[in-house]
N, C-alpha and C positions, 0 to 999 in steps of 0.2 A: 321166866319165859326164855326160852332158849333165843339166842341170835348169832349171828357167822359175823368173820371177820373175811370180808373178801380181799385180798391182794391180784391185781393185773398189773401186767406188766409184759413190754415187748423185748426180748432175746435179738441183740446185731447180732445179724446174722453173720458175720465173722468169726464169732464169741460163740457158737450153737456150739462146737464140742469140748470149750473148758465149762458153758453152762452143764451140760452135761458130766461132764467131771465132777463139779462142784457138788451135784444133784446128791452124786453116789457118798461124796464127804458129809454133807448136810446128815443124810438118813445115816450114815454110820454115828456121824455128832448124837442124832436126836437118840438112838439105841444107845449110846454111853451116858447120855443125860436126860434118862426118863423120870429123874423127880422138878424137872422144871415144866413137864408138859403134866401135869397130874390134872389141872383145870380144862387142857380140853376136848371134850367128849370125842370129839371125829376130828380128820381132817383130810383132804380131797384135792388132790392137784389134776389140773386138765391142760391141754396140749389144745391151741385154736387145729382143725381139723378143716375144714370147710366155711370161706366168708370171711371178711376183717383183713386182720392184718399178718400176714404172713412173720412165725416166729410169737404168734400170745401165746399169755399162758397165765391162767388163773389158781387159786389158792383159795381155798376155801377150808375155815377154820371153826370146829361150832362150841361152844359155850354156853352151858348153862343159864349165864347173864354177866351182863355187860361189866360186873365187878368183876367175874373168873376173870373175862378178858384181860383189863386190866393190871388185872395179878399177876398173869401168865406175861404179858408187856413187858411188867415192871422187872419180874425177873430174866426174862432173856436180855434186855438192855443192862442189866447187872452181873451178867454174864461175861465171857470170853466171846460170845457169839460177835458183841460190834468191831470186837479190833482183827480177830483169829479169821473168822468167815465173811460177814457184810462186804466190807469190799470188794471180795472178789463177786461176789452176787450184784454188786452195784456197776463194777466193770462192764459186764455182762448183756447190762439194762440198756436199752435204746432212750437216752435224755428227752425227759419230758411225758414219756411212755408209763411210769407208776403210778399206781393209786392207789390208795386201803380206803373200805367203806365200810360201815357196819351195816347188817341186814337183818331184819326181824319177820319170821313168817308172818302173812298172812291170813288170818282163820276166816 
């Protein structure tokens, strides 16, 4: 059964144009390292637009099931991703503002 990994999280708004920077590094990262994303099926980023909290922004990652997930985890944490990119992504973050959930549709 398919499920999403949802990431939120709030962008200081000081930090909005190296977030942006970062965004343009990530997606080049993820293009040079397409055998680490093989497990997951989509993925969707949104911009809060209207309501909340000025500066979200959600992630949404979908998965086959909850092992791909893990696969896909296991390998980016084995990665260059935590020392090379994460912190400047965590810089970024408004403290207290993150949270990853797993979501399973509904039928």
């Amino acid at each position: 059964m398919t499920i999403f990994m949802v990431e939120t999280y709030v962008i200081k708004p000081k930090k909005l144009a190296e977030f942006t920077a970062y965004k343009k590094k990530i997606s080049s990262w993820k293009e040079t390292h397409q055998e680490l994303f093989a497990t997951v099926k989509s993925y969707r980023m949104f911009a809060r637009a209207i309501g909340g909290t000025w500066g979200g922004f959600m992630e949404m990652w979908e998965f086959e099931n909850l092992a791909d997930c893990e696969t896909w985890m296991n390998k980016i944490m084995q990665s260059e991703y935590p020392t090379a990119l994460q912190p400047e992504f965590l810089d970024a973050v408004a403290p207290a503002t993150y949270s990853i959930n797993i979501w399973n549709p509904v039928e």
